[in-house]
C-alpha positions in Angstrom: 1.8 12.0 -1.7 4.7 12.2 0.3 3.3 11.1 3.3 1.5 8.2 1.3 4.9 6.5 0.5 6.7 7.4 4.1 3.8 5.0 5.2 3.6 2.5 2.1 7.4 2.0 2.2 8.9 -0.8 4.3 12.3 0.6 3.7 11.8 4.0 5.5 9.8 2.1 8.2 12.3 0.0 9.1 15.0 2.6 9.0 13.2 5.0 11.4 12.2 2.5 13.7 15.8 1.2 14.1 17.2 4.7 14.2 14.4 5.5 16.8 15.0 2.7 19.2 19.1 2.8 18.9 19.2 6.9 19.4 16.6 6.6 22.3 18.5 3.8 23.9 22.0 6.1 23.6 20.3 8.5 24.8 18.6 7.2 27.8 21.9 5.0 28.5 23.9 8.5 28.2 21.4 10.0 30.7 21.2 7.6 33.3 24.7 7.2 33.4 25.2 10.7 33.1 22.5 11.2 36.1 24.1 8.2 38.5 27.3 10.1 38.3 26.5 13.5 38.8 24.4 12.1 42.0 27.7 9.5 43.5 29.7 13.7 42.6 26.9 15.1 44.9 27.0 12.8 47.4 30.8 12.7 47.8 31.2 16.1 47.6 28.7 16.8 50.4 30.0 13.5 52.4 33.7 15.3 52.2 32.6 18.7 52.9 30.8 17.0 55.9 33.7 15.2 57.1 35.7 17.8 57.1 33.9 20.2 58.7 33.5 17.7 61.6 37.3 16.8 61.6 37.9 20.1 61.8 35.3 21.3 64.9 36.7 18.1 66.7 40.3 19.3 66.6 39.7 22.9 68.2 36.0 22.3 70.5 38.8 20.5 73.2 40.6 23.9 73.4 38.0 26.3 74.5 36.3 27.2 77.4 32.5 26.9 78.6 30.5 29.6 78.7 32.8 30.6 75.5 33.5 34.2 75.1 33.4 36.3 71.4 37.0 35.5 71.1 36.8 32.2 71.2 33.7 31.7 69.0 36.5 34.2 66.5 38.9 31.2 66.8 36.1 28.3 66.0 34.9 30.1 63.0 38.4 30.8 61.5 39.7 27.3 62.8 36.6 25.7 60.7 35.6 27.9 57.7 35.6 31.8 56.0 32.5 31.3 55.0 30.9 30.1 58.6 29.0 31.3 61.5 29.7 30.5 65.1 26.7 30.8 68.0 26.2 30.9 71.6 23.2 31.9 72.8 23.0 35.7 71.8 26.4 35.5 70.7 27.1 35.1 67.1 31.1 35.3 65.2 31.4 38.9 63.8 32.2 37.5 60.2 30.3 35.0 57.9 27.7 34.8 55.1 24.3 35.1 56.0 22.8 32.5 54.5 21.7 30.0 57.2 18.3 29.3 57.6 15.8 29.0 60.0 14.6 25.3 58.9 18.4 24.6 59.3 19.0 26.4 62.6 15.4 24.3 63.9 16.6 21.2 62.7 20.0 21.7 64.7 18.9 22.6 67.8 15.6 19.9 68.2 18.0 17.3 66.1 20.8 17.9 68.3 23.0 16.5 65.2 24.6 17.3 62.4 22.3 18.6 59.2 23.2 19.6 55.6 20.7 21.4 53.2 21.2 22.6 49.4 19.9 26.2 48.6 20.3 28.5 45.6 21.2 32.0 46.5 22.8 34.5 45.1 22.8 32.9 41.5 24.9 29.9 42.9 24.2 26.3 44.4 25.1 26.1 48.1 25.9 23.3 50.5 24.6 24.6 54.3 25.9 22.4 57.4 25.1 22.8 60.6 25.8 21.0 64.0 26.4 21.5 67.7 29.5 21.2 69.6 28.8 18.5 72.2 30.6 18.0 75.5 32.0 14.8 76.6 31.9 14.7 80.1 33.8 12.1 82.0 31.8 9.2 82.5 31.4 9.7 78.6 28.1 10.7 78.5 27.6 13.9 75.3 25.7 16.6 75.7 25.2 19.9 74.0 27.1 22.8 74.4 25.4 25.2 73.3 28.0 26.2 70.4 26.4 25.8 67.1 28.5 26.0 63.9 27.5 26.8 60.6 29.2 26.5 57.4 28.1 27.7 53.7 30.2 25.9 51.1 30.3 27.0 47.4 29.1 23.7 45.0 29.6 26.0 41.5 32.2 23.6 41.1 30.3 20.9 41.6 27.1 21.6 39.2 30.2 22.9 36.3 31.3 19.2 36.8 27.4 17.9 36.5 26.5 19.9 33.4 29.4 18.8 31.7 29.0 15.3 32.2 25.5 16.4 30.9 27.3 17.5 27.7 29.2 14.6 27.3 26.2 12.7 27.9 24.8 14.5 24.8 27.5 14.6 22.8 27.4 10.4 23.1 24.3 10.2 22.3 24.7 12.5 18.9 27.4 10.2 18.0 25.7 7.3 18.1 23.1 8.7 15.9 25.5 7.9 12.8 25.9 4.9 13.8 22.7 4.2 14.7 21.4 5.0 10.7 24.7 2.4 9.5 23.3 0.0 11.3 19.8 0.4 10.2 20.7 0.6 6.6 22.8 -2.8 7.0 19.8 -4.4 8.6 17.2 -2.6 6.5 19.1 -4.3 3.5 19.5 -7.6 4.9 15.5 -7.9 5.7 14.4 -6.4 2.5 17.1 -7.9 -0.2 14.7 -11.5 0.3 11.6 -9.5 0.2 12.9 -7.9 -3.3 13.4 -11.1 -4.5 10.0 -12.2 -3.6 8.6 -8.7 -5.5 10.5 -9.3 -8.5 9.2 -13.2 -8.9 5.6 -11.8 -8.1 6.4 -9.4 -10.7 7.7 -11.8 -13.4 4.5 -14.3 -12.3 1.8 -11.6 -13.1 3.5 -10.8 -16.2 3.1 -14.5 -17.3 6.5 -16.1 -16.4 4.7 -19.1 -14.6 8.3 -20.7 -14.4 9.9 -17.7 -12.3 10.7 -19.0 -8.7 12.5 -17.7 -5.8 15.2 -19.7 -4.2 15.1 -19.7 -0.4 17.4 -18.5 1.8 18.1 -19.9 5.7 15.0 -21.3 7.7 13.3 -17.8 8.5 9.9 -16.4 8.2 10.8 -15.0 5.1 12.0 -18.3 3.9 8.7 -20.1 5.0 7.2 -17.5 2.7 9.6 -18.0 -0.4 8.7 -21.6 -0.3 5.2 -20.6 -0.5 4.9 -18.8 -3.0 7.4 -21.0 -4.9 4.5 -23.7 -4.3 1.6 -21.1 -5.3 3.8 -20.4 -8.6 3.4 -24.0 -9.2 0.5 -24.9 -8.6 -0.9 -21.6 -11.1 1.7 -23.0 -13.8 0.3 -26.7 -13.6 -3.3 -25.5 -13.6 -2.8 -22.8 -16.6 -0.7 -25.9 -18.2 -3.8 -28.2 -17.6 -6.3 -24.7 -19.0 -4.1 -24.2 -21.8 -4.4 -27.8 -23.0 -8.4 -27.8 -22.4 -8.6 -24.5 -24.4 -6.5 -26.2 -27.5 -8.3 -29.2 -27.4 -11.4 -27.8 -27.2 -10.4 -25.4 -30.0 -9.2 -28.3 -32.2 -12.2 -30.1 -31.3 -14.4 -27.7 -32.8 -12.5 -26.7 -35.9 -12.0 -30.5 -36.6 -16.1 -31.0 -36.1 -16.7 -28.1 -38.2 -14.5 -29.4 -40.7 -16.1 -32.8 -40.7 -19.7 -31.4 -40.8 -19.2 -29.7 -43.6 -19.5 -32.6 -46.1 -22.6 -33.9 -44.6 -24.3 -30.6 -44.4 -23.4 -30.0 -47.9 -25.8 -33.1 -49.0 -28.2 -32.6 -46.2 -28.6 -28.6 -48.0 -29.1 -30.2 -50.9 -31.9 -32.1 -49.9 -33.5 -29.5 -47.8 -33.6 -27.0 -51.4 -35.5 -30.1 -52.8 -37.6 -30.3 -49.9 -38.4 -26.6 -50.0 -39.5 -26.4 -53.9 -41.8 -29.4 -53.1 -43.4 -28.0 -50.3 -46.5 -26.1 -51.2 -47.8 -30.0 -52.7 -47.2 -31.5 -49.5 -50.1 -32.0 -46.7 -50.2 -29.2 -44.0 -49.1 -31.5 -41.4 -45.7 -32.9 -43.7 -45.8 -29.3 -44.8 -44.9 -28.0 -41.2 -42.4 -30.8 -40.4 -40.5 -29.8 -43.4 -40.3 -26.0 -43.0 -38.8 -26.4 -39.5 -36.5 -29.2 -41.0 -36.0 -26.4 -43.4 -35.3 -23.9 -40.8 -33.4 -26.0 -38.3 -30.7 -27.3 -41.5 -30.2 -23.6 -41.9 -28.9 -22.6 -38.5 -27.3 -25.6 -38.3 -25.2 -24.5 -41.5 -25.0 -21.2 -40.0 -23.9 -22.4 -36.7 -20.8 -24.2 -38.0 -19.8 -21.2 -40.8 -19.5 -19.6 -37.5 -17.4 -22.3 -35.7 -15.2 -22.6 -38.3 -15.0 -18.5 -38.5 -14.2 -18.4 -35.2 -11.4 -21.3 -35.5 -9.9 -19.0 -38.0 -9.2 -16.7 -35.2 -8.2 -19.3 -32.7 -5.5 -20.9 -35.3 -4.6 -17.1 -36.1 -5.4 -17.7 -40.0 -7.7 -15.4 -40.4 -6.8 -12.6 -43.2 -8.0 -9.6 -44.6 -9.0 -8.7 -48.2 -8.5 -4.9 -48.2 -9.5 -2.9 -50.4 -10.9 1.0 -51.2 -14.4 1.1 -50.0 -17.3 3.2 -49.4 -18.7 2.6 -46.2 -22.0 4.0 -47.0 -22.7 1.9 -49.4 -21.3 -1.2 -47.9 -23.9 -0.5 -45.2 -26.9 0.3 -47.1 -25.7 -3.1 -49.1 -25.6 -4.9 -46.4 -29.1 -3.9 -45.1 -30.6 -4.2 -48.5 -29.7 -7.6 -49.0 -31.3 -8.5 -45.6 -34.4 -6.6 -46.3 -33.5 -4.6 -43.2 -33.9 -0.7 -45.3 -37.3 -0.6 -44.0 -37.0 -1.0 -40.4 -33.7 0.1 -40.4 -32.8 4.3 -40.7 -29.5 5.2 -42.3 -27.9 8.3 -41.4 -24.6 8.9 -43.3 -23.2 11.2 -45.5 -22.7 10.0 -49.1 -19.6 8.8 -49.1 -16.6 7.9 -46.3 -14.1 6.0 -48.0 -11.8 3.7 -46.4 -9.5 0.4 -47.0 -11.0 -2.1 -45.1 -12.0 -6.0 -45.7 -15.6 -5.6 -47.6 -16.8 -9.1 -46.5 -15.6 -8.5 -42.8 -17.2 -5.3 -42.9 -20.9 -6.6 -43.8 -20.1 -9.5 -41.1 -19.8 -6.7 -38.5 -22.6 -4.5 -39.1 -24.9 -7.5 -40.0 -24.4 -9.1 -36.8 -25.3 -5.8 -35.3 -28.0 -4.8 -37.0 -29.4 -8.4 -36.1 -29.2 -8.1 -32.7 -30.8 -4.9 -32.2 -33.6 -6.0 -34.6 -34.3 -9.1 -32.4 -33.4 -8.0 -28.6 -34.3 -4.1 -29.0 -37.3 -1.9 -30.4 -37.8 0.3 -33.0 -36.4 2.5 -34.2 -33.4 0.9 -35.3 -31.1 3.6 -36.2 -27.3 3.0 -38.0 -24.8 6.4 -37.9 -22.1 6.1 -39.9 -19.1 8.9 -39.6 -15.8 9.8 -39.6 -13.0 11.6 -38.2 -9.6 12.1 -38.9 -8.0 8.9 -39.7 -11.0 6.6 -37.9 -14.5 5.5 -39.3 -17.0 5.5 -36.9 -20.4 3.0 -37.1 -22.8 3.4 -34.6 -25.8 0.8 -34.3 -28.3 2.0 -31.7 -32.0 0.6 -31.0 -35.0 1.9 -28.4 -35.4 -1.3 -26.5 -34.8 -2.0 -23.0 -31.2 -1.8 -23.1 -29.1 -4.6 -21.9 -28.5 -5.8 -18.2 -25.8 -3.9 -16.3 -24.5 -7.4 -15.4 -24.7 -8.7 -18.6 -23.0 -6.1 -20.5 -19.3 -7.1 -19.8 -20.5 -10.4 -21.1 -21.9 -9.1 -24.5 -19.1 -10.3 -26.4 -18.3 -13.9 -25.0 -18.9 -16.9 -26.9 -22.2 -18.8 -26.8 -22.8 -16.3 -23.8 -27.0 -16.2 -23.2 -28.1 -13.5 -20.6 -31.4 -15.4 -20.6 -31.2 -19.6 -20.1 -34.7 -19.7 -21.1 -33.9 -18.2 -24.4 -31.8 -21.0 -25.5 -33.3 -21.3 -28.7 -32.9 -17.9 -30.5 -31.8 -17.7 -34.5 -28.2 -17.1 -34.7 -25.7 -19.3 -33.4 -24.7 -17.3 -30.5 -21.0 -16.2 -31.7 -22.6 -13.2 -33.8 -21.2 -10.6 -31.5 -18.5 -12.5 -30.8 -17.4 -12.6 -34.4 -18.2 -9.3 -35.0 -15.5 -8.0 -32.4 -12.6 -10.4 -33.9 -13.7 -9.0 -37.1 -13.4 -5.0 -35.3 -9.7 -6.2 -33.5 -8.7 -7.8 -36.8 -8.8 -4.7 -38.4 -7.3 -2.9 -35.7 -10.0 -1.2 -34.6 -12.6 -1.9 -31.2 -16.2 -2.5 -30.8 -17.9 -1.3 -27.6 -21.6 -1.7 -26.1 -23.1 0.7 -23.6 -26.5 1.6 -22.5 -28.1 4.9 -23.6 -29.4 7.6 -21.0 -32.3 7.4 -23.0 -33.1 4.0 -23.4 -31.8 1.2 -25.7 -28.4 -0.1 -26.7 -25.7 1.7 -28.4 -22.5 -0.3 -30.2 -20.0 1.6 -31.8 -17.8 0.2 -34.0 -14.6 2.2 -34.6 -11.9 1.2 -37.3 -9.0 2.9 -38.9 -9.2 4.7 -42.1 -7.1 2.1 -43.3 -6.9 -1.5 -41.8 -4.0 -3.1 -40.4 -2.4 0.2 -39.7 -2.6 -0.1 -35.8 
């Protein structure tokens, strides 16, 4: 989880790549400054050593005399250094380190020039220099004398120096750590304060304040993006504007239809009862036109209770009658009036009382008790139960079930998983109506698919309504 949010958040991005790039900047700055100055101490200090190891051979080599004897290569070794060595053939000063070696001695004597080499020994950096003594004879013209002084200088000193300018060079780059995390929290904070904004206008947008808008700050990326999004915002807000103007026309439009159809349906019924007590006199072929006009009246009827039902719910009129009921008998009620007790089983215990809207309730359990008559098989089976404070009707059937695709769809309006079956009874808002009816009472109505075939809705409603 932890790592999960290191890498989701921009925040401690942002901070650790600043801090990352500033402290290894320091640092490499320390170090190569650190390393360019221990290397000019190096080079000085060998080029002064050298200098005056020369100044100092050049000021006595006049005095002596060729071939020299022991004494005199006593005098060049205390004239130049303690810590030398003076040669001449198989002669060799008494005193000295011993720490010349032979790659230096070789490179002397071939070179026939000065040479300095760095060695570690005995725990401690050392500076070697050898060179001959050359003779100037008098038509200036050098040559060798066959003196060869070496000289072992102690650079302790020297590397003390370098490792503390090492530590310094640390030390800097420690300190600018601190600053280094300042200076990523300011910037961290001036890149993401603009970004917050825009999270906090996405926020208020999805929440369904179409008029929240960000206002844009300089001519950045970020305020390319405000304006963006400022335009998206708008563009939702005048489209939802135009949806939500559709949605209450069309609402109105039906409800006013509804309204107006009422009147003329109320004759037009009227005239179909005739019709249908007269009949059985009439020829078969005047027989059959009439039953369908029969028919056809009645769903219309039935179609616009519904519409005007289902305005009821739009407008937000729609009330309940509560009362004490027992939902057993409601059911069985319901299914006797229908002439649905023989096909349907009823499995319930005597009595589950409840407060609940009677009519409502035999809208509900009609509508699903229709459907599973017409789109399942039998057996049609109704369970009713409850539990604690919750009443519990389950309609279940041994049909096909319903399409996985369709069944999010089960519950919108005039929705027909089947274009072909554009002519079935009912008006197509049945289920529909049935789960306004479930919501209005506080309750839900849910479909699913059984593992062993068929449909399963469960109706679930509150022991008493309204209480939710």
């Amino acid at each position: 989880m932890i790592g999960r949010r290191w890498r989701g958040g921009l925040r401690p991005r942002l901070l650790a790549a600043f801090v990352a790039v500033t402290a290894l900047g320091a640092t490499a700055a320390a170090w190569s400054s650190a390393g360019s100055a221990s290397t000019a101490l190096v080079e000085s200090s060998q080029r002064r050593l050298v200098e005056t190891v020369t100044s100092q051979i050049t000021a006595v080599a006049p005095g002596l005399t060729y071939p020299p004897g022991q004494d005199a290569l006593e005098l060049l070794r205390a004239a130049v250094s303690p810590n030398g060595v003076v040669t001449y053939g198989g002669l060799r000063s008494a005193d000295g380190p011993d720490l010349i070696t032979d790659s230096l001695r070789n490179a002397v004597r071939t070179g026939g020039r000065l040479v300095s080499q760095r060695i570690e020994a005995e725990g401690r950096p050392w500076l070697l220099i050898g060179t001959p003594v050359m003779i100037t004879a008098v038509d200036g013209a050098r040559a060798p004398s066959g003196i060869e002084v070496y000289v072992a200088r102690d650079l302790t000193a020297v590397d003390d120096e370098i490792n503390g300018m090492a530590r310094n060079a640390g030390l800097t780059a420690g300190l600018a750590l601190p600053l280094a995390v300042l200076l990523a929290l300011l910037a961290a904070s001036s890149v993401l304060r603009p970004v917050r904004r825009l999270r906090d206008t996405a926020r208020r947008l999805a929440a369904g304040d179409l008029r929240a808008r960000s206002r844009p700050r300089g001519s950045d990326e970020l305020a390319d993006l405000t304006v963006t999004i400022n335009e998206m915002a708008a563009s939702v807000q005048s489209s939802m504007t135009a949806m939500r103007r559709m949605q209450a026309d069309a609402k109105r439009f039906a409800a006013d239809v509804s309204h107006e159809l009422r009147t003329p349906l109320s004759t037009l019924t009227a005239v179909v009862e005739v019709l249908s007590m007269s009949a059985d006199r009439m020829e078969p072929d005047a027989r059959e036109s009439a039953q369908l006009a029969i028919t056809e009246t009645q769903r219309l009827v039935t179609l616009v209770e519904d519409l005007m039902e289902v305005s009821r719910f739009d407008a937000g009129t729609a009330e309940l009658r509560v009362e004490d009921v027992n939902v057993t008998t409601a059911v069985r009620q319901c299914l006797r009036a229908r002439s649905w007790l023989g096909r349907v089983e009823l499995v319930a215990p005597d009595e589950v009382a409840a407060r609940l809207d009677r009519r409502r309730l035999d809208v509900v359990v009609a509508n699903l008790v229709g459907n599973a008559l017409r789109h399942g098989a039998p057996p049609v089976r109704v369970i009713v139960s409850a539990s604690g404070v919750e009443v519990r009707i389950e309609v279940v059937d041994s049909g096909p079930g319903i399409v996985e695709h369709v069944l999010p769809h089960v519950f919108d309006r005039f929705y027909k998983a089947d274009a072909a079956r554009a002519r079935t009874p009912g008006s197509g808002l049945g289920l529909a109506i049935a789960m306004e009816n479930a919501r209005l009472h506080g309750g839900d109505l849910t479909v699913s698919n059984r593992e062993s075939g068929g449909a399963r809705f469960v109706l679930r409603l509150p022991g008493e309504a309204g209480r939710r």
